[in-house]
N, C-alpha and C positions, 0 to 999 in steps of 0.2 A: 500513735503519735509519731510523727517522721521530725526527730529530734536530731538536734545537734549538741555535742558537749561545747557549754559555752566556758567553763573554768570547774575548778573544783572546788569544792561546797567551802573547803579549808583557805583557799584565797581569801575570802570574803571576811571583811568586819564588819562587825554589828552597828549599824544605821551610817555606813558608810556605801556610797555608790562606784560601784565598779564598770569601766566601760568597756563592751566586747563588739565585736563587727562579726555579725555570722552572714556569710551570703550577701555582703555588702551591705545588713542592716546593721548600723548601729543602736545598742543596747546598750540601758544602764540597770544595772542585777544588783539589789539590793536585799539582805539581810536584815530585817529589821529584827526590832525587842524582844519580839517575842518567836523569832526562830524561823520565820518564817521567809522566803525568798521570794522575792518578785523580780518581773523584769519587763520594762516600758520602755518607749521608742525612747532614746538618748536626745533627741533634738527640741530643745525651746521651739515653741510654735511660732513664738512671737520675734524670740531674736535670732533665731537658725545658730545657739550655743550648744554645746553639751553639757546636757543636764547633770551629766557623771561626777562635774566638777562643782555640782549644788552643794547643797546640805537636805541631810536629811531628818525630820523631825515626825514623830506617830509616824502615821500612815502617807506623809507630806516627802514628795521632794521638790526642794527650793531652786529653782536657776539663780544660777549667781550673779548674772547681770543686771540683770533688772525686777528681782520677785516675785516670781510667779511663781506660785505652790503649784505641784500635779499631784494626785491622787494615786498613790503605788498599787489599788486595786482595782481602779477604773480609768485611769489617765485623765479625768475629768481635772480640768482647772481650779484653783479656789481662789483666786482672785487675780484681777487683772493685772499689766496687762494684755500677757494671754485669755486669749478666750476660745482656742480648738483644742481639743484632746489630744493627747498622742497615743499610741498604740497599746497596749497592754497583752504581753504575751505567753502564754502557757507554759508554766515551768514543771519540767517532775527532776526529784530527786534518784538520784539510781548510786548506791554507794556511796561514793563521796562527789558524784559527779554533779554539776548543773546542766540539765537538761532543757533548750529551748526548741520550740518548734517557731523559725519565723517567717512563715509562712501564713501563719494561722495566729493569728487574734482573739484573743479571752473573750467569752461573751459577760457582758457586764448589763 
């Protein structure tokens, strides 16, 4: 994996989204409940927002402008009115470090 440290693992609050720019992509890196880090393209499909500034709920993060849940392990939508996914990208842990590769997209 040709990663980049996007922050370190200790930044991060639990079911809060954090926003990082690696290589010009904007990322929103989330920690959820259960320990786990994710990280999905930052941008509402629908309203070109960052999503960093949602809320996050389970496996949901919310845009704040207008509701659109995305799925933090598939990017997939859960209700309108977005209807495109956004990116979902490969995370590993190294230390305390966050690890993205954003080049490369999570197969879901």
């Amino acid at each position: 994996m040709s990663a980049t440290r996007a922050c370190a693992l200790s930044d991060l609050e639990e079911n809060t989204a954090k926003r990082v720019v690696i290589g010009g992509v904007p990322i929103a890196v989330v920690l959820d409940s259960q320990g786990v880090v994710h990280a999905i393209g930052d941008t509402c499909t629908h309203g070109e927002v960052s999503l960093s500034e949602g809320f996050v709920e389970d496996d949901l993060l919310e845009c704040w402008a207008h509701g659109s849940q995305f799925s933090l392990t598939t990017g997939i939508p859960q209700n309108l009115p977005a209807y495109e996914p956004v990116p979902v990208f490969v995370v590993e842990i190294v230390g305390n470090d966050v690890m993205i590769d954003h080049t490369k997209t999570k197969e879901v």
